[in-house]
VEXDREN-2710 file (C-alpha; in Angstrom, 1 decimal):
% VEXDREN-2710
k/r/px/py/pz
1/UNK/-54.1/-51.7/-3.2
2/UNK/-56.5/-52.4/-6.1
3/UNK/-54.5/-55.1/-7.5
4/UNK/-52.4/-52.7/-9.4
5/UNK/-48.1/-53.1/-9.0
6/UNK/-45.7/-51.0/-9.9
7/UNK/-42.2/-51.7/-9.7
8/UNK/-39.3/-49.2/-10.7
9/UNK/-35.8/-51.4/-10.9
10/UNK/-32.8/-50.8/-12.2
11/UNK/-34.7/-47.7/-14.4
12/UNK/-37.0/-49.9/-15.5
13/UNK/-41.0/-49.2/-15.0
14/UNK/-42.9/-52.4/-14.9
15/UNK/-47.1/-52.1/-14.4
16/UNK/-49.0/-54.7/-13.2
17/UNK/-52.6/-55.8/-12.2
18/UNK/-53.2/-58.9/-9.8
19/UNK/-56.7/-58.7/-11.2
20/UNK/-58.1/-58.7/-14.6
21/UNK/-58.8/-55.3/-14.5
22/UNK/-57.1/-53.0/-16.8
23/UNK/-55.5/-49.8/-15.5
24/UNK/-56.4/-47.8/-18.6
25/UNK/-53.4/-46.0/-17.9
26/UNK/-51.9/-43.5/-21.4
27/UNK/-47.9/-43.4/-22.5
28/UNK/-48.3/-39.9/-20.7
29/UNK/-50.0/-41.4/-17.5
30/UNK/-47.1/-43.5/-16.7
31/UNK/-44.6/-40.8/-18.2
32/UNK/-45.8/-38.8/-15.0
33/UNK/-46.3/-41.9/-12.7
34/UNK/-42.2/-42.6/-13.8
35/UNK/-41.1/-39.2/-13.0
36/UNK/-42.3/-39.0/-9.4
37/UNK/-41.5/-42.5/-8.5
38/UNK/-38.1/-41.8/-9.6
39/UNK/-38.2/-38.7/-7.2
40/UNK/-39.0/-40.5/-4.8
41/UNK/-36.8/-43.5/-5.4
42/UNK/-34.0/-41.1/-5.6
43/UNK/-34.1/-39.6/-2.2
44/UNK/-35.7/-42.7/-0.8
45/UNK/-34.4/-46.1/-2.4
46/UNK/-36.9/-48.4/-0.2
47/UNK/-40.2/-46.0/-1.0
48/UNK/-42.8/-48.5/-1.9
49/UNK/-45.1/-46.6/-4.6
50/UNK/-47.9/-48.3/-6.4
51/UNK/-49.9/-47.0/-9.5
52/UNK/-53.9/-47.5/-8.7
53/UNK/-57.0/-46.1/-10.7
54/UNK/-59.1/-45.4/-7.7
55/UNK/-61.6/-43.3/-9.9
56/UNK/-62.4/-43.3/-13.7
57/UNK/-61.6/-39.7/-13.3
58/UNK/-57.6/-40.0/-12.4
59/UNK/-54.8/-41.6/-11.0
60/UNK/-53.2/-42.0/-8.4
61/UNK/-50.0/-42.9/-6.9
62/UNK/-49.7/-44.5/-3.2
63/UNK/-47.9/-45.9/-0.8
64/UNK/-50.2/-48.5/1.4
65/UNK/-53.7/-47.7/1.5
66/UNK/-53.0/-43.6/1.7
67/UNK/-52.7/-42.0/-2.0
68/UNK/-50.9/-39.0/-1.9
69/UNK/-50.7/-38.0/-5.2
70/UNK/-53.5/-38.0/-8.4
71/UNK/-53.3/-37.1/-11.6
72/UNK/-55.2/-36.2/-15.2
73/UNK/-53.5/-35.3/-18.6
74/UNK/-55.5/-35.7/-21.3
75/UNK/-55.8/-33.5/-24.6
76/UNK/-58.6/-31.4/-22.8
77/UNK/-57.4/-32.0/-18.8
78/UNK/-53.7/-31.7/-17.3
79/UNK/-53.7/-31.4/-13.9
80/UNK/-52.2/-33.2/-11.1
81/UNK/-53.1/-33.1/-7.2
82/UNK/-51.3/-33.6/-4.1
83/UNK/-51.8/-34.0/-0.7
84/UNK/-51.1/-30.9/0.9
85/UNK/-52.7/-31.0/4.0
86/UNK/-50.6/-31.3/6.9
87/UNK/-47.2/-30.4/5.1
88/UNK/-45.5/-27.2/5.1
89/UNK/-46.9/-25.2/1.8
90/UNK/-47.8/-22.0/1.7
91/UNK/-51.0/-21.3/0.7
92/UNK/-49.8/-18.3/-1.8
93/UNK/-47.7/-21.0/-3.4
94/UNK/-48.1/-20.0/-7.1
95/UNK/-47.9/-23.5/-8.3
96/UNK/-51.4/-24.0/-6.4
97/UNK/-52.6/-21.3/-7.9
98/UNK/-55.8/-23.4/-9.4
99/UNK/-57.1/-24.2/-6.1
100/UNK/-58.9/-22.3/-4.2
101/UNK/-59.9/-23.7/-1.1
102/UNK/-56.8/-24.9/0.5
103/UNK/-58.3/-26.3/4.1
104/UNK/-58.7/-29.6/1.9
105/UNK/-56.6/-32.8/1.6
106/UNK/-55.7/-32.4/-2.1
107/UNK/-54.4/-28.9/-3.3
108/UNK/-54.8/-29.0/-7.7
109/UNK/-52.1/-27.3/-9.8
110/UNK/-52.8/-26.7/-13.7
111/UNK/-49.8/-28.6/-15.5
112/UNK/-48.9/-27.6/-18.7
113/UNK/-47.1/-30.0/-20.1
114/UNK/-45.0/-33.1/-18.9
115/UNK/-41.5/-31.3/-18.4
116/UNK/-43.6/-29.2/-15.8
117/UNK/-43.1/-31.9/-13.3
118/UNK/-40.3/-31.1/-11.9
119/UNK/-41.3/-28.2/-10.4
120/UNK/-43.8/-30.5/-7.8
121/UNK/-40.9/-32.9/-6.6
122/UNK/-40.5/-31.4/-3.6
123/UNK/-44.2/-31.2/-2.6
124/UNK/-44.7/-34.7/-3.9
125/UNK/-41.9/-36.3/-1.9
126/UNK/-43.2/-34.5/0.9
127/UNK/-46.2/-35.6/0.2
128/UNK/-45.2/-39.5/0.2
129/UNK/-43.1/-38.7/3.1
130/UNK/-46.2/-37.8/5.5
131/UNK/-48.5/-39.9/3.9
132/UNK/-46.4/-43.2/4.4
133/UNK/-46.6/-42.6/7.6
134/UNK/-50.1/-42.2/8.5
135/UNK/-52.1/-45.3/8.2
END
């Protein structure tokens, strides 16, 4: 998985690279990664969710090779993006209001600031869910 590990134990959010190669990730970037692991880990204690940069532009959280999940917050971009495809969201959903072309994988949703989150836990956890199954 691109040599990047996360592990979330006993409350406790612990980034690794296998490889010398530096994640680049912000105190805000793993603010959100922590929030939707623990999400997940809350509903599903055995999820197995690692923290990869896949692109220069984003994040992204998977689970095996699938990501289900990427994300942007910087001072001039907030924005995360889930993989929607396949699960059951409406496509008048106002929280995907920023994306217009919903016959693709990732559906984006503006986020304005960190405590928005919460309001994408049950997309996200559906998200995982579907996506950790696919392979």
């Amino acid at each position: 998985m691109n040599g990047i590990i996360i592990k979330y134990e006993n409350g406790v959010l612990t980034v690794k690279s296998q490889f010398d190669k530096d994640l680049n990730a912000s105190e805000d970037d793993l603010l959100i990664s922590e929030h939707f692991i623990s999400a997940i880990k809350s509903k599903y204690p055995d999820a197995s969710v690692s923290l990869e940069r896949r692109s220069d532009n984003y994040l992204s959280l998977c689970c095996g090779p699938n990501d289900f999940l990427r994300f942007k917050y910087t001072p001039r971009a907030r924005w995360l993006s889930v993989a929607a495809l396949n699960l059951d969201i409406s496509p008048d959903d106002p929280r995907f209001a920023a994306q217009k072309n919903k016959g693709v994988r990732f559906w984006r949703a503006n986020i304005c600031d960190i405590s928005d989150l919460d309001r994408f836990d049950d997309v996200v956890i559906s998200s995982y869910l579907f996506n950790s199954k696919v392979e």
